[in-house]
C-alpha positions as CSV (number, residue, x, y, z in Angstrom):
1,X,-41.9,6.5,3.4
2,X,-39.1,4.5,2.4
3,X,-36.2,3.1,5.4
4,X,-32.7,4.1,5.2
5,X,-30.6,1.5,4.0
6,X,-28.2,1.0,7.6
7,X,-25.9,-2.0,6.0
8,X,-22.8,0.6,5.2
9,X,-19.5,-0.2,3.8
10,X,-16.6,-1.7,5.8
11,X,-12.9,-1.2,4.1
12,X,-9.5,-3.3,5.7
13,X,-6.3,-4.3,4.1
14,X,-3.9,-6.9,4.5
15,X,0.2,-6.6,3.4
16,X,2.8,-9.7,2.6
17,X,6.5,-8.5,2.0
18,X,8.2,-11.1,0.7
19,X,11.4,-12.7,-1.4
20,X,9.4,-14.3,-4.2
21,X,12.5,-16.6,-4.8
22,X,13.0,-18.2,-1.5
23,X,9.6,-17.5,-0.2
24,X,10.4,-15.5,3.1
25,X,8.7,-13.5,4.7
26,X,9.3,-10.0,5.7
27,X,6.1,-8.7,6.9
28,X,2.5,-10.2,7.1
29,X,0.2,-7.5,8.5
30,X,-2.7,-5.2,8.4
31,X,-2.8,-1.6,7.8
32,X,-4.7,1.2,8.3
33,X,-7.5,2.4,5.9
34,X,-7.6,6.1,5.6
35,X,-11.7,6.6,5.4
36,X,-12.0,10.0,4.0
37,X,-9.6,9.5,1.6
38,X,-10.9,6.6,0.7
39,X,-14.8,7.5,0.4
40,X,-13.2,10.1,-2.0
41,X,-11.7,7.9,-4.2
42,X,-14.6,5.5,-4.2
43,X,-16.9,8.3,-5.6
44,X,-14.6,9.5,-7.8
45,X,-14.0,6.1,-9.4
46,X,-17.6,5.3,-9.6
47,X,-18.3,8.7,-11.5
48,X,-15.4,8.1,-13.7
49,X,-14.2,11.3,-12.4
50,X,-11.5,13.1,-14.8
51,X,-9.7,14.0,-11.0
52,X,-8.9,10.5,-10.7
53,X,-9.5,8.3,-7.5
54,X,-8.2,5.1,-9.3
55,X,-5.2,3.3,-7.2
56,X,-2.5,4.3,-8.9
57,X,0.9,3.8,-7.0
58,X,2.8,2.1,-3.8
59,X,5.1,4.8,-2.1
60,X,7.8,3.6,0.4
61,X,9.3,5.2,3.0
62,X,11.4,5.1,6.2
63,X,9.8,7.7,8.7
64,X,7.5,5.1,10.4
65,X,10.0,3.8,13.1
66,X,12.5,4.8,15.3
67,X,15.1,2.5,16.4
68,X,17.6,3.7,19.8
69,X,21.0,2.2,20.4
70,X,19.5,-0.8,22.3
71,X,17.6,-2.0,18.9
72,X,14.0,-1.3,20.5
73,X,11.6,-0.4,17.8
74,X,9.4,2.8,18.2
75,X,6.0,2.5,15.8
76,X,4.9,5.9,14.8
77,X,0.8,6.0,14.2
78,X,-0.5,5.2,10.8
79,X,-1.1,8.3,9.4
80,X,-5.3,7.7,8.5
81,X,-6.8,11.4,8.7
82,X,-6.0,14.1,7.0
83,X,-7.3,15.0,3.3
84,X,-3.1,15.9,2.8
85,X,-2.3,13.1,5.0
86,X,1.1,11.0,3.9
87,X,3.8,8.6,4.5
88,X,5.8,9.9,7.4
89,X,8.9,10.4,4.8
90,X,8.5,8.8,1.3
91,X,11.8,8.0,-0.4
92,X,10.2,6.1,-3.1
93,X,7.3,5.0,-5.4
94,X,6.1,2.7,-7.9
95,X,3.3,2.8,-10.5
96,X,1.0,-0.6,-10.2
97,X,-1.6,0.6,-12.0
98,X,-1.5,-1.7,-15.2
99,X,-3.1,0.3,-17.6
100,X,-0.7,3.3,-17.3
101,X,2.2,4.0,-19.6
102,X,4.2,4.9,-16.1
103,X,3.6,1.3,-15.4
104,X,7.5,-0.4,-16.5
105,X,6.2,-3.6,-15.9
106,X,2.9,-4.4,-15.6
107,X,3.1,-8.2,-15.9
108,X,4.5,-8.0,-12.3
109,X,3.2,-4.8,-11.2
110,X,-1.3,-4.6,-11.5
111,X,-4.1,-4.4,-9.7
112,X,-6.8,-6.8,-10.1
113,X,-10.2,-7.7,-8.4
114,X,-11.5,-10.9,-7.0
115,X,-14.5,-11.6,-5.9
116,X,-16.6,-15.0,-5.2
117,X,-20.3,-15.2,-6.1
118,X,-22.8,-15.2,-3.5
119,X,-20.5,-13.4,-1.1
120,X,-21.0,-9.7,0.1
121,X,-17.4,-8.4,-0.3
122,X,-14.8,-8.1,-3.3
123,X,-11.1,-8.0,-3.2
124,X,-8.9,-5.2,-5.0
125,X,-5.7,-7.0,-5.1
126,X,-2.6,-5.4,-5.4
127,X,1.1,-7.0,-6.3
128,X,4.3,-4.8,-6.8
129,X,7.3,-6.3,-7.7
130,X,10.9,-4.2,-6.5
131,X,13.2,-6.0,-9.0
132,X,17.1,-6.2,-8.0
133,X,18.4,-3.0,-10.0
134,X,15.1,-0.7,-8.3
135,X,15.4,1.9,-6.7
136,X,18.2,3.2,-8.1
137,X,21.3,4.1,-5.9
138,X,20.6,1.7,-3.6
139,X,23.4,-0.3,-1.1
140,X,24.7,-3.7,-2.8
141,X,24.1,-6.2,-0.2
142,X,21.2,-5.8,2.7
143,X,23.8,-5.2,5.7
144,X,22.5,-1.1,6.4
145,X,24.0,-0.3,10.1
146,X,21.8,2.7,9.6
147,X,18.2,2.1,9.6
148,X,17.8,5.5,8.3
149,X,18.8,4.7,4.9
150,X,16.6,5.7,1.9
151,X,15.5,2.0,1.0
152,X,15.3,0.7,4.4
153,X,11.4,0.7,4.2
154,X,9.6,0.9,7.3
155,X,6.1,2.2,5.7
156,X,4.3,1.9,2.7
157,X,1.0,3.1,1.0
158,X,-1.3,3.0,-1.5
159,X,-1.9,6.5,-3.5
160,X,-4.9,7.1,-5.6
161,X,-4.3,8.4,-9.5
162,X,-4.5,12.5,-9.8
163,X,-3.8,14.5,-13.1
164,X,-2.7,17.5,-11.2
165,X,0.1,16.0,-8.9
166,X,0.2,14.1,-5.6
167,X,-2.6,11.7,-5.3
168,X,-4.7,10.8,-2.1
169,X,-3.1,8.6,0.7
170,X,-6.1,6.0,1.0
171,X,-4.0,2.9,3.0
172,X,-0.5,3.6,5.4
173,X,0.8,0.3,7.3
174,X,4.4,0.7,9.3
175,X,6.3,-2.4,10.0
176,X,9.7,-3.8,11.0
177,X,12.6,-2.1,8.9
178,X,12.8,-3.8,5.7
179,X,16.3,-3.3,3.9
180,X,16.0,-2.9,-0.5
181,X,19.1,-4.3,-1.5
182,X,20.9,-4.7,-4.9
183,X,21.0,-8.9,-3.9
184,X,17.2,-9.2,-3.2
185,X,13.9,-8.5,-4.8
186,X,11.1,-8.1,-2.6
187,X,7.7,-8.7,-3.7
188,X,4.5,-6.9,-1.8
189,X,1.1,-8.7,-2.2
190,X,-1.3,-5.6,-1.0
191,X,-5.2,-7.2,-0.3
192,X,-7.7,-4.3,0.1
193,X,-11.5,-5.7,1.1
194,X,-14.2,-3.9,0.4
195,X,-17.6,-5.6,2.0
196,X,-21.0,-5.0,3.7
197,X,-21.0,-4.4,7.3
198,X,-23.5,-7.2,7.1
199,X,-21.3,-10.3,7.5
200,X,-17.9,-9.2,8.0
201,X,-15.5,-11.4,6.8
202,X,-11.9,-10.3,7.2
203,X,-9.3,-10.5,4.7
């Protein structure tokens, strides 16, 4: 009789937010992975499922803080269980998939993989560019007094493709406010790892 194969899969992920003209940085972080959505997605990819399971966008929001008169931050927990599980309050999304027609700018907004021979994990490697004029409506000049503004981004995920609506929540990270301004882009470099528990290597 044949062994079980006991290796199993280990999933993290790694964010930079960042002004990819002056090079600072916002944010440089991990997230949380959100397993059962995740495993879902996996499967569905690997059977070229018609229900999706493909990463497909980056939602924003700014429900994952709260900030009190004195300026203390209050972190909210990553939301990572679930199967309808979601960003605390999403005011925004982007496509990054490269090979859909949504995507308005897939030169700067893709997903790619990288892996290195001979190792036992592969990077899924995700960059979304928010260009000066995105989102729409937003304030001119990153000075917000209110931290409850719509593009003052305190969370962000990625969402899995799905033909019938909402995709699945597979990764939610919550950071520092970060204010979307008409005078800056920010730039979000989004590493996902997928490797064998063997031999961790983190990302």
């Amino acid at each position: 009789m044949q062994g079980k194969d006991l290796t199993g899969i280990h999933v993290e992920g790694h964010i930079k937010i960042y002004d990819p003209e002056t090079q600072e940085v916002y944010i440089n972080k991990r997230n949380a992975i959100h397993y059962e959505n995740m495993s879902i997605a996996l499967a569905q990819t690997m059977a070229n499922s018609s229900k999706g399971g493909t990463v497909y966008q980056m939602a924003f929001g700014n429900g994952g803080t709260a900030v009190d008169p004195t300026g203390i931050i209050t972190y909210l927990t990553p939301n990572s269980s679930g199967s309808n599980a979601a960003l605390y309050n999403q005011t925004f999304a982007k496509v990054v998939d490269g090979q859909s027609s949504n995507n308005t700018d897939p030169t700067r907004n893709y997903l790619e993989t990288r892996h290195v021979t001979g190792t036992n994990y592969t990077d899924l490697f995700v960059t979304c560019l928010l260009d000066y004029g995105e989102p729409a409506s937003q304030q001119a000049f990153d000075n917000a007094n209110n931290t409850n503004d719509a593009f003052v981004f305190d969370e962000l995920g990625l969402v899995s493709y799905n033909p019938s609506g909402t995709g699945l929540l597979l990764t939610h990270v919550i950071f520092n406010p970060v204010q979307k301004s008409l005078n800056r882009l920010i730039q979000i470099d989004y590493t996902v790892r997928i490797q064998s528990l063997t031999g961790l290597a983190g990302v």
